[in-house]
N, C-alpha and C positions, 0 to 999 in steps of 0.2 A: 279453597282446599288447604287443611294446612299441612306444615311442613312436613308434621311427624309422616302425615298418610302419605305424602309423596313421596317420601323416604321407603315409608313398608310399601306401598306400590311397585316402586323401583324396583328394589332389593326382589318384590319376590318375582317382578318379571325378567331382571336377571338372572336369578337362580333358578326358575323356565329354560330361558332360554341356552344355559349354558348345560344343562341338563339334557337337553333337547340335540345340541349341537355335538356332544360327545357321542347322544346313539348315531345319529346323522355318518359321523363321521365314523363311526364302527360298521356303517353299511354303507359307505360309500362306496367299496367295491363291488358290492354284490350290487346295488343301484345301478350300476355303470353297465354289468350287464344283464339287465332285467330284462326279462321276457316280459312281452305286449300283455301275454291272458295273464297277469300279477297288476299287472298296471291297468287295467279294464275291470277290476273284480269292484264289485259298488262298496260303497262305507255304510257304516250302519249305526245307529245314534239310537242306547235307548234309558230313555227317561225313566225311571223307577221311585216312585210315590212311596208315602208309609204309611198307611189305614185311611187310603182311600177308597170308599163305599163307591158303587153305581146305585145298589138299589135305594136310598136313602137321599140321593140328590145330591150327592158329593159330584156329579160331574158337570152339576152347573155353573158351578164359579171353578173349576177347572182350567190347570195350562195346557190342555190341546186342543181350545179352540182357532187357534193360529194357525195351525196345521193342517194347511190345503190337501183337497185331494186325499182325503183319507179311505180306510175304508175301517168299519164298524164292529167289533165280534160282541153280539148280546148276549152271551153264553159266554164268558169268560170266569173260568173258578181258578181257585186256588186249593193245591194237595191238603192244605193246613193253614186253620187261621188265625195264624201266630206269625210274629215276624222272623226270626231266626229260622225256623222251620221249612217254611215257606220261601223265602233267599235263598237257603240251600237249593230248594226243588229247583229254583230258578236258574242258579249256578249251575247245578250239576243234571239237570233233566229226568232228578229221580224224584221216585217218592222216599217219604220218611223211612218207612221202616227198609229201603235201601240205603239211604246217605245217612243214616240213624242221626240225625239232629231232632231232638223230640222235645224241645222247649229253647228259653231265653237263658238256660245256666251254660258253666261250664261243664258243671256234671251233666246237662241235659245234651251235652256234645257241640253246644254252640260256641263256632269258632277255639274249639281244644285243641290240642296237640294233635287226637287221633282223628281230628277232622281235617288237619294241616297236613297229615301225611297221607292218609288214605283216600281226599277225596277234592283238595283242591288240586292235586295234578293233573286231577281229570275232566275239570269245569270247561266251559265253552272258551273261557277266556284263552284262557292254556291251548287248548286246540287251534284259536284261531292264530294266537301268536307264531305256534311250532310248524304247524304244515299249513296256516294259510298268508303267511308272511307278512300280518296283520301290527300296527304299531299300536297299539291298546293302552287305553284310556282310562281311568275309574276319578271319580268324583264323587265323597260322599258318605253316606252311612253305609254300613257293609255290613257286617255280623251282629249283634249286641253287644259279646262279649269279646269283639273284637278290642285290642289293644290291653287286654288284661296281662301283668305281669307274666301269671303263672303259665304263658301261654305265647311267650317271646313280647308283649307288648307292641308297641306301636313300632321297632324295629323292624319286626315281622311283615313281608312283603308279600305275599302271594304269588305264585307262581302264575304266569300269564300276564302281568302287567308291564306295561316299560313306562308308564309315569302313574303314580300312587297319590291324592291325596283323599286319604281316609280318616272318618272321624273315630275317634276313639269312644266304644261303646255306643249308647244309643243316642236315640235324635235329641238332640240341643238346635238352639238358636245365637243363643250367646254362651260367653264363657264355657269354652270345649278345645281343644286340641285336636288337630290333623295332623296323620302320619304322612309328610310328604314325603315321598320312595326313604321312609325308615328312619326320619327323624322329625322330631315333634316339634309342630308349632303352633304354639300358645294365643289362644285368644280372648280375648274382652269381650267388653259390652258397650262398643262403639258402634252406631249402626252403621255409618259408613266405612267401617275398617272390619266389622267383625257379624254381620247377621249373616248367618251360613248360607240362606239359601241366594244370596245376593255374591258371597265369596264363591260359588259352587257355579255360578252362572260368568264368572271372572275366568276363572282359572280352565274356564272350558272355552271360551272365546279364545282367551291366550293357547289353550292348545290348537286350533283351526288356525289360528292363524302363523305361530311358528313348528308345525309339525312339517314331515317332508309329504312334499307333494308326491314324489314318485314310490307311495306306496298306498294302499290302500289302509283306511282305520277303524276300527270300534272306541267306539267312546260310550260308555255307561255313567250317567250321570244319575244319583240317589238322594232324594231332596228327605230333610226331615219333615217338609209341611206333607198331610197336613196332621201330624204325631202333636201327641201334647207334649211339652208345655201349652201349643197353639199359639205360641208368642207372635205378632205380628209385625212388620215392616211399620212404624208411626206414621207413614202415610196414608195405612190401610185402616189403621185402627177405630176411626169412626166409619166404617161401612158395614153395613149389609146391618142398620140396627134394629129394624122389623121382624127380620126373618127370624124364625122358627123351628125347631126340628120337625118334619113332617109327621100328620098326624094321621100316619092311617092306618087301617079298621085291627092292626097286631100294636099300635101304640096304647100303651101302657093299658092292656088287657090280662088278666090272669091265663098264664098257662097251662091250665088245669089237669092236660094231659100230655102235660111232657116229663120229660125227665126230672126228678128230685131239685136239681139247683134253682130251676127254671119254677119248679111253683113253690119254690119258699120265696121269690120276690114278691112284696108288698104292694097288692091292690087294691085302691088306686093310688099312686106314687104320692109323696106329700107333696105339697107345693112346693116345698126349698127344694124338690129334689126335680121339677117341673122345670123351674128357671134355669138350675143349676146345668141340667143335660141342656135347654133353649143358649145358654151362654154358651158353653162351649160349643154346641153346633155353631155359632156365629163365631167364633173364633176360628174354629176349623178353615170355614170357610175364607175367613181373613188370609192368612196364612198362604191359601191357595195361590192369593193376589199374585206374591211374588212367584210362585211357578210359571202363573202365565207370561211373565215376566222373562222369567229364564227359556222359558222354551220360545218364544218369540227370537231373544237377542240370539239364543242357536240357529232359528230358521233362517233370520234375516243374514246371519253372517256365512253362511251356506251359500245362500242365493247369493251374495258378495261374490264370492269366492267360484261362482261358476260349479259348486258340488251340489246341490240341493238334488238335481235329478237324478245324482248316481249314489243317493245316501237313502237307505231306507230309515224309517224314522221308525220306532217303537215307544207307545205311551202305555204306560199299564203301572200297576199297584202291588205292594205285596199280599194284603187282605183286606176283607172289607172294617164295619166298623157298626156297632147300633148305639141306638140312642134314646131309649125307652118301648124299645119294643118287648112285648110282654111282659114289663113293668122293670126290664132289666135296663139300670142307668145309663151305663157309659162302659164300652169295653169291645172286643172281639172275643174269639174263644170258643162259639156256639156252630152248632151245624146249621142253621139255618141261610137262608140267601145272603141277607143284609151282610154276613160275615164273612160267606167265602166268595159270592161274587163281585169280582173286581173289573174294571173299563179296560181296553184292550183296544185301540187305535193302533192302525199301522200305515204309512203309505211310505214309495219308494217306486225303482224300476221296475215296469210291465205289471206293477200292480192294477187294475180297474179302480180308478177313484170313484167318490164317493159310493160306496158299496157296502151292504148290511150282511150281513152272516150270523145265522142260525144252527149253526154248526159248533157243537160241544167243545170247546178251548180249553185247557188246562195250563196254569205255572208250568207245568213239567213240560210243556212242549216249546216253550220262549227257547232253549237251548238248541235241541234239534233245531229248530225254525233260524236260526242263526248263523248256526256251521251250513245247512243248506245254503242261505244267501250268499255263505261264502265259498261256498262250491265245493265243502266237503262230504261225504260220504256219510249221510246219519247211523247206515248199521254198522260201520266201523267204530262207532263208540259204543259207550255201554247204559245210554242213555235209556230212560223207560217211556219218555215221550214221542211224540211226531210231531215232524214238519206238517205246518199248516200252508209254508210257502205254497207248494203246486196249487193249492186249494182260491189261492188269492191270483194267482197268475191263470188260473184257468186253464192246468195242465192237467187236474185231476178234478173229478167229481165227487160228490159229498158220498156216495155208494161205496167209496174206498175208506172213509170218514169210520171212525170210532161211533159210537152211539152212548157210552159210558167212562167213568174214572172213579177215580179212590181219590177218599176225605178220609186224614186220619189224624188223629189228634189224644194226645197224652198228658190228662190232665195233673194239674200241681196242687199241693196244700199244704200248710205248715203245719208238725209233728204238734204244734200243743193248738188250745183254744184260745182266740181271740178275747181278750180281758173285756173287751166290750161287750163281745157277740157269744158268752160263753156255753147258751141254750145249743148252736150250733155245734160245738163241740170241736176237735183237733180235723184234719183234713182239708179245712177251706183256705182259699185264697182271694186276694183282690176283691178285702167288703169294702162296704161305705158306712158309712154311720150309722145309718136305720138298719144295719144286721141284714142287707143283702150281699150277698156275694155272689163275686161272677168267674169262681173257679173251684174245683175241687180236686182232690187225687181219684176219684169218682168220674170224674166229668171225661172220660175218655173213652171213646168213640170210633168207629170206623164204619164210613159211611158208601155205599154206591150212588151215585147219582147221575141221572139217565135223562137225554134230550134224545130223541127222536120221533120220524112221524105220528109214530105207534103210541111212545107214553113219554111225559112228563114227571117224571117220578122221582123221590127220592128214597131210598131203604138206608136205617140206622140201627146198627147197634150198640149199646153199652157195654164194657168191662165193669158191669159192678154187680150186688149181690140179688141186684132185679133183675140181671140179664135185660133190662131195661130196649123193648124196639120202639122206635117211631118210624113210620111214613106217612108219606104226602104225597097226594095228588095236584102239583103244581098248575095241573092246565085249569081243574076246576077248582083251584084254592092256592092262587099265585102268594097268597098272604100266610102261610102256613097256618091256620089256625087251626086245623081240625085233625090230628092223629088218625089213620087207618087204619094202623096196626091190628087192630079186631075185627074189623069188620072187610078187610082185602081176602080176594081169592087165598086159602090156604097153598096152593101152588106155586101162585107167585112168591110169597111170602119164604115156600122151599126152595125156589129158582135164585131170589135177590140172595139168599144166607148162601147155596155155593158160590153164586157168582163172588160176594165180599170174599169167599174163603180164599178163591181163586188169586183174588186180585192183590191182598191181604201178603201172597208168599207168592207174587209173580217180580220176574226182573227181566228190564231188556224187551226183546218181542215178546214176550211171554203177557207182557203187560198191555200189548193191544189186538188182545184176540176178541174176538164178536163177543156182545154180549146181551142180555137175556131179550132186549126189542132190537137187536140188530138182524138188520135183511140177511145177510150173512148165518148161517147156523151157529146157534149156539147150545151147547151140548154137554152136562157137566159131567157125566160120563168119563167123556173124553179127558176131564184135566184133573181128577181125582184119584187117587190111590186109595191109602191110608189117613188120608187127612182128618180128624175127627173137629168139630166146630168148635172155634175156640177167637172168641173177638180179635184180642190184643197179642201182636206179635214185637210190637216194638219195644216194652223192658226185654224182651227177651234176645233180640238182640245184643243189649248194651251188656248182659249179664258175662 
């Protein structure tokens, strides 16, 4: 090892630990007389990925396979599948057009000023610090547009944290900057001094190990694999050279009846765009290496330390990810599975290990699900999720369970025409070469999507001048190929448009009342006034 890294070693485990010893020592008194139910409440650890898929085979070279005793949710979405967007729901237990983050800008409300003031006071983290006496952790990527000038920069602390180090804007590997509690540290392109997901699995050991024992902790660790660049650890970099992006029966097929973006991609893909999407799948998947890595050296130093049983573990993703499905390259963005379903592992106290659940999961409930393990009150916040806790501990049954959620997403595209792609015209975003694009100011959407006995369903609409619906019948068409929008009951068809309308301008409980296959009545009657159908609510908030 040489000297310089012993040196940066040193330096940053002293500035840990003297970090560490001043909060210590600011609750020394309150420590001293600490009630037993403080000192009993379990810790909670959770791992947060960046466009890692389930349905595309991202969870086979995955870091929670380490993690004993888990239990399994196959039904895990995301509100939005985007990453800013998506974060927030997680942060804050809402949906979008509540926490109005509705992209990756600043103007899109990602990590802004009026996101700083309005809605990180009220995240889980903030909660669990303030009434659950919680010493809170972050590690990692946080917002996009976090650390941006106009917006306090990497000064800016978030409220709910007592040790910060955050990357500044999005996932990097190398050469990137961490806000450690509000002041920047600069990094290279040493792998031993500087690959993030290797510094992010350091800096979180060093918390377990000098944090105080006599309180309990959250620690959110946010890895950038497996996000491109897909840079890899050089140890990993000749593996997995076989593999392939999966090829099945929605790879690279025209999708003739979906929405406008989706059938201008080019079928069949050319070949340079064939390898192109097969390489970065294997990269992705590189990448992964070091999470399993990171989540190991957590578990094992848990187990050390005599906490692993009283620590709930959380694995999960911000969104998913595709990779030539319907001839669309490389990207998230779409309503379809591959994009908004994301892996959801949990084990901890009185959880039942190894356990599968078919019960609808949503981003928006990781927060409730949280402040419950920590023994707080989920109607006391203003969160639009639930706890799935009771559901895993076997205190409630799935009849209590939701049956539905909201997918909403607000698409981008730059004001002139791509010089390349100029046939397309102004509106698009994120082409490639061959004049596909995988975004538009068009492409925005809001969707219902339903797991229950009853139906496997998903209903979509567009904000655009098709008024554009697709659905799916997932149980006989797990692969979305086939749009039903024409040929479904006209009923249903009038049941899914109130329900989205519902859901669309619900907050709070509002936002989990029964819905159209729940055992529970559902009734649109009952939740309609004056509402007249109108897709997109969320420019309308920011206006």
């Amino acid at each position: 090892m040489s000297q310089a890294r012993v040196y940066r070693r040193s330096a940053a485990l002293l500035r840990l630990c003297l970090i560490m010893c001043v909060t210590l020592l600011s609750n020394s008194a309150a420590e001293g007389n600490l009630n037993l139910n403080w000192y009993r409440k379990p810790n909670i650890v959770l791992i947060l990925t960046d466009d890692l898929d389930v349905s595309m085979g991202g969870m086979v070279s995955s870091g929670a396979s380490c993690v004993a005793k888990i239990s399994l949710f196959t039904f895990q979405f995301v509100a939005s599948p985007l990453c800013c967007p998506s974060r927030a729901s997680i942060l804050t237990g809402k949906y979008p057009h509540n926490h109005h983050v509705i992209n990756n800008t600043l103007e899109g409300n990602c990590s802004s000023e009026a996101w700083q003031k309005t809605q990180e006071p009220e995240t889980f983290p903030a909660i669990l610090q303030k009434y659950g006496y919680y010493q809170t952790f972050f590690a990692g990527k946080y917002l996009n547009e976090y650390g941006n000038k106009q917006a306090g920069g990497v000064e800016h602390v978030p409220p709910g944290w007592d040790y910060w180090f955050a990357l500044e804007r999005n996932s990097k590997y190398y050469n990137y900057t961490l806000s450690v509690n509000g002041k920047a540290q600069r990094h290279g392109q040493n792998y031993s001094e500087d690959y993030l997901t290797d510094v992010l699995a350091n800096v979180s050991i060093d918390f377990l190990q000098y944090k105080s024992n006599y309180r309990p902790f959250f620690m959110m660790v946010s890895t950038p694999a497996p996000h491109s660049p897909w840079t890899a650890a050089p140890q990993y970099e000749g593996q997995f050279t076989k593999v392939k992006a999966p090829r099945d029966p929605n790879f690279n097929v025209h999708g003739k009846d979906k929405h406008w973006l989706v059938r201008q991609a080019k079928t069949p893909m050319a070949n340079s765009s064939v390898e192109y999407l097969d390489n970065a799948y294997r990269r992705r998947w590189r990448t992964l290496l070091s999470v399993d890595d990171l989540v190991e050296k957590v578990v094992k130093k848990l187990e050390v330390r005599g906490e692993l049983e009283n620590t709930y573990i959380i694995f999960t993703s911000d969104n998913g990810y595709h990779t030539g499905q319907f001839s669309m390259p490389l990207d998230k963005r779409q309503l379809y599975e591959f994009d908004i379903r994301v892996p959801l592992l949990v084990r901890g106290p009185d959880i039942k290990p190894n356990q599968t659940s078919s019960l609808l999961v949503a981003n928006i409930d990781l927060g409730p699900t949280i402040v419950d393990m920590a023994g707080w009150d989920v109607n006391k916040t203003k969160m639009d999720g639930m706890s799935f806790l009771p559901i895993m501990t076997g205190k409630a049954n799935s009849s209590t369970w939701r049956s539905d959620f909201l997918v909403e997403y607000e698409g981008e595209g730059h004001n002139v025409s791509d010089p390349a792609c100029p046939i397309l015209g102004p509106g698009v975003s994120e082409c490639f070469p061959d004049c596909v694009c995988e975004d538009s100011y068009n492409n925005t959407y809001a969707c219902v999507r339903t797991v229950s006995p009853a139906a496997n369903l998903q209903y979509c609409e567009f904000d655009d001048n098709e008024v554009f619906v697709e659905v799916y019948n997932l149980t006989a068409d797990p692969f979305q190929l086939t749009n039903i929008a024409k040929t479904i009951d006209q009923e249903v068809l009038e049941k899914m448009n109130h329900r989205l309308m519902m859901l669309q301008s619900c907050s709070g409980q509002s936002c989990r009342t029964p819905g159209v296959y729940d055992s529970r009545q559902f009734d649109p009657r009952l939740m309609f006034g004056s509402l007249s159908p109108h897709i997109s609510r969320l420019r309308q908030t920011l206006k």
